[in-house]
Structure formats: C-alpha cells, structure tokens
C-alpha positions as CSV (number, residue, x, y, z in Angstrom):
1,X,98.3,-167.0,54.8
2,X,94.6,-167.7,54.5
3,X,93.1,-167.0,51.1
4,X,90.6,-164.4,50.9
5,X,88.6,-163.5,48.0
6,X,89.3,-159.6,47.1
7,X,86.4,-160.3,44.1
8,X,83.3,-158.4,44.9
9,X,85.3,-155.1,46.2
10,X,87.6,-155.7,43.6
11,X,84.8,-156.1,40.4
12,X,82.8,-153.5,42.0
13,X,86.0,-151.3,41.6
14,X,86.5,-152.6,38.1
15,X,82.8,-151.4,37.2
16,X,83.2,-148.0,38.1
17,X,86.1,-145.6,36.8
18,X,89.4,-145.5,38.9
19,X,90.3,-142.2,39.6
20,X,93.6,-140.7,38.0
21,X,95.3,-140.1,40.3
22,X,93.6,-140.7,43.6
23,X,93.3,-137.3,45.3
24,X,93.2,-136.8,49.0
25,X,92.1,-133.5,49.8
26,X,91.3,-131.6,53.9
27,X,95.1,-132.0,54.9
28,X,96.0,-129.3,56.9
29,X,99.4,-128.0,58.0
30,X,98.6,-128.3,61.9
31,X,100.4,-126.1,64.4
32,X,102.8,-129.3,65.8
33,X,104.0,-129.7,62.3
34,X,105.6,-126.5,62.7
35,X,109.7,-126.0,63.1
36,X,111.9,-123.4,64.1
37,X,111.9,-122.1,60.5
38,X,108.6,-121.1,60.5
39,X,107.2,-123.9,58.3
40,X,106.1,-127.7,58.0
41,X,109.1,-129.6,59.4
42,X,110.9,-132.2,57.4
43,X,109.3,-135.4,59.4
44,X,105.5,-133.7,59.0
45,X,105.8,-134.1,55.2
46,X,105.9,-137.4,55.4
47,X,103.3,-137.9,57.9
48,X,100.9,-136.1,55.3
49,X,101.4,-138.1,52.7
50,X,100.7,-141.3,54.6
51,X,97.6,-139.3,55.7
52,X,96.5,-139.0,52.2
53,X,98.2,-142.6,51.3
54,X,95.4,-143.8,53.9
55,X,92.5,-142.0,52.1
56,X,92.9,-143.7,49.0
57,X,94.5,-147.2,50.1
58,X,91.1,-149.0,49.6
59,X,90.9,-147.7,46.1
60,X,94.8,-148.8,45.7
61,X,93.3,-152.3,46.5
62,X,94.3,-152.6,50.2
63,X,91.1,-152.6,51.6
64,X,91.9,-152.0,55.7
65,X,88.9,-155.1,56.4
66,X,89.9,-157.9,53.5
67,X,93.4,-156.9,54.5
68,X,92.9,-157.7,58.0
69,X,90.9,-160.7,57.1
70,X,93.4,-162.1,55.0
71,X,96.3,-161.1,58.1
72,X,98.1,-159.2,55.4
73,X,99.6,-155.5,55.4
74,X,102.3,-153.8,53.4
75,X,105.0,-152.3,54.8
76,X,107.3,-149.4,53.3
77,X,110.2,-150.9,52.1
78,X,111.7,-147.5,50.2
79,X,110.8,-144.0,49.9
80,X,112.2,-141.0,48.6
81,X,110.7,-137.0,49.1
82,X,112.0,-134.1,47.4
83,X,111.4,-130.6,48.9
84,X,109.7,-128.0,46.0
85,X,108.4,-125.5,48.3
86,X,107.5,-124.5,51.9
87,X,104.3,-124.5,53.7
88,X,103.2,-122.9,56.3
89,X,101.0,-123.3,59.7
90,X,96.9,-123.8,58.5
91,X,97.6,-124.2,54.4
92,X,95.8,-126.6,52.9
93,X,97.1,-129.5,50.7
94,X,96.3,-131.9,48.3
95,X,97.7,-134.9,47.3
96,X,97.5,-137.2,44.5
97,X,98.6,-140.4,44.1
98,X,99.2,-142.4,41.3
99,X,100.2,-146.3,40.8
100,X,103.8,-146.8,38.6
101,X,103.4,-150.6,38.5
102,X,103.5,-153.4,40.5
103,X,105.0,-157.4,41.0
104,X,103.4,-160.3,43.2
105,X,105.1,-158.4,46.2
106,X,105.4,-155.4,45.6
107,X,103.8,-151.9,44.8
108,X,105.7,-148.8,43.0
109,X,103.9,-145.4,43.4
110,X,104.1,-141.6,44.0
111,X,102.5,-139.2,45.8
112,X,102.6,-135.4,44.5
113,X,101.3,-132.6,47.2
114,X,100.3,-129.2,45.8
115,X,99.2,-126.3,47.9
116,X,95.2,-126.6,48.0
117,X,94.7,-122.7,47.3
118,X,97.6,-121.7,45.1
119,X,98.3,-125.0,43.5
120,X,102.3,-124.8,43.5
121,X,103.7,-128.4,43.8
122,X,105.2,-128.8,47.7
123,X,106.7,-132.1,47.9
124,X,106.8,-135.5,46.1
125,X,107.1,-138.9,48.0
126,X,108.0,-142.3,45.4
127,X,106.9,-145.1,47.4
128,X,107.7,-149.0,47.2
129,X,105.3,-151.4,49.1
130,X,105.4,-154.8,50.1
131,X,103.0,-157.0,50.6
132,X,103.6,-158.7,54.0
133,X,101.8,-161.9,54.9
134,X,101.5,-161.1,58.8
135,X,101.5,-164.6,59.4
136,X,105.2,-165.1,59.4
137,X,106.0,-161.0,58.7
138,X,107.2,-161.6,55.6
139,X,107.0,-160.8,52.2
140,X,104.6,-162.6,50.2
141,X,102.4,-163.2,47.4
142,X,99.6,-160.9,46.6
143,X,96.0,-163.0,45.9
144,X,95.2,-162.9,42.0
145,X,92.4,-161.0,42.1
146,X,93.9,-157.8,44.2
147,X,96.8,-158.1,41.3
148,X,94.0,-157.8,38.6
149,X,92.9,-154.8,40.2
150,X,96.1,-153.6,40.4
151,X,96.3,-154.1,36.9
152,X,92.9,-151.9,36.4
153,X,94.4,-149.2,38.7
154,X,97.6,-148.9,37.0
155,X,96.6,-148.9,33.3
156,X,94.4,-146.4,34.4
157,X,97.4,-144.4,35.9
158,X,99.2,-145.0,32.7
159,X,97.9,-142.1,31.2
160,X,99.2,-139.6,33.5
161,X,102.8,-138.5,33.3
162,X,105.3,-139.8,35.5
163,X,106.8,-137.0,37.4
164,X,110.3,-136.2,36.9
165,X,111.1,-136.8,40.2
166,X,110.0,-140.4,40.0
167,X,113.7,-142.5,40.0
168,X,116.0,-139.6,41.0
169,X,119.0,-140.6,43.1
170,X,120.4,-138.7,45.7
171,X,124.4,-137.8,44.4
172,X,127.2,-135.1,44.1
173,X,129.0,-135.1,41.3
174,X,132.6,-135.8,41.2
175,X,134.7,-132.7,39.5
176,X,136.3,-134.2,36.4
C-alpha cells in the first residue's frame, strides 16, 4: 500500500473538539423500509446505521478521499443489533456513534439510534472494522497518524458510557 500522509486532516481534527458521540441526524424511516408488520424491517435497520456510519466516517478518521488515495477501505468484519423498539413509516432518527477502541487493524464501535421526536432508544448496532489495504484485499496496517487520531477520537469517547448492549452474546440458557 502506498503511504499517505493523514496529517493535515488529521491535526486539523485534533485542533478542534471531537464530538461525543458523533451524531447523524435527517434519517428517515422511508416507505421501502416498511414490512408486513407495519414497521421498519429487520434488514432497513441496518441500512440506517451505515447511513449515519457514513455521515460521521470522516470524523472517525476514514476520510472517503485520503482513503481512496491511500487504496484503503475497511470492511465489516462483525456486527451485532439488538431490537429496543419499533419504528414506523416517516419517523425520524438519530444516531450516535461512539469509538470503543481500536488496534493497527482494527476499529471497535457502536451505534445507538433513538427516535428523533420522542427520544426512546430503537436499536443498537456494535461494529468491528478492519482496515483493508485494497491492494491485495487484505487486512493491514493503519498509517500512524490516522491511529493517533484514533487515539484523539477515542479518549474523547471515553467519557461516555458504554451501553449495556456493547459485548452481549446471543444464548439460551441450559435448564440446570
């Protein structure tokens, strides 16, 4: 992978306050997201949050141009939603997302979307990213300087609490 320099996005970043969380506001629950049920299918929920995911991926660090530049992406290697509440066709949402920590290759966050109007948490979607050098479509290495922003964006999440949500495993339990 070509090295590109991250620098001047990434101290212009470190100048100004990082947001916690990101928010991503003007989703709206569009009529094709709609199921037999009356409310946003399963499959729309994650759709929204990579909406919103998008909004706020420069501020993450992955700025679309440098990212291109540098023939780098990340891909989703896990996620895990959990359902709070239903939404309907035309409510609003908003999202925030917040950055749990990071490696060389790889980025932890979550993503919890609220209502807009009412406020009542919907969904939350835990994220792992990996940092794919397009090159050979593989994981690789992040540059330095997008892992020292990194570091800026997640101390500045540190803060925030984690949602319970965050690690939660998918079991039934065994009768004794």
């Amino acid at each position: 992978m070509s090295p590109i320099s991250y620098g001047a996005v990434m101290d212009e970043s470190a100048a100004a306050a990082i947001d916690a969380p990101f928010v991503a506001d003007g989703i709206a629950v569009l009529p094709e997201w709609i199921d037999y049920n009356g409310h946003m299918n399963v499959a729309y929920y994650v759709r929204a949050f990579d909406i919103a995911l998008d909004k706020v991926y420069a501020r993450v660090g992955f700025d679309p141009a440098r990212m291109k530049a540098a023939n780098a992406s990340t891909f989703t290697g896990e996620m895990h939603i959990t359902y709070q509440r239903e939404l309907k066709l035309g409510d609003s949402v908003r999202v925030t997302t917040q950055v749990l920590g990071f490696d060389a290759k790889r980025v932890h966050l979550v993503q919890c979307m609220y209502h807009a109007r009412d406020g009542y948490l919907a969904a939350t979607d835990e994220w792992l990213l990996l940092y794919i050098d397009m090159t050979r479509r593989r994981v690789g290495e992040m540059p330095d300087d997008l892992r020292r922003h990194l570091t800026r964006v997640r101390d500045a999440h540190a803060a925030l609490s984690v949602p319970p949500e965050v690690g939660r495993a998918i079991a039934l339990r065994r009768p004794a």
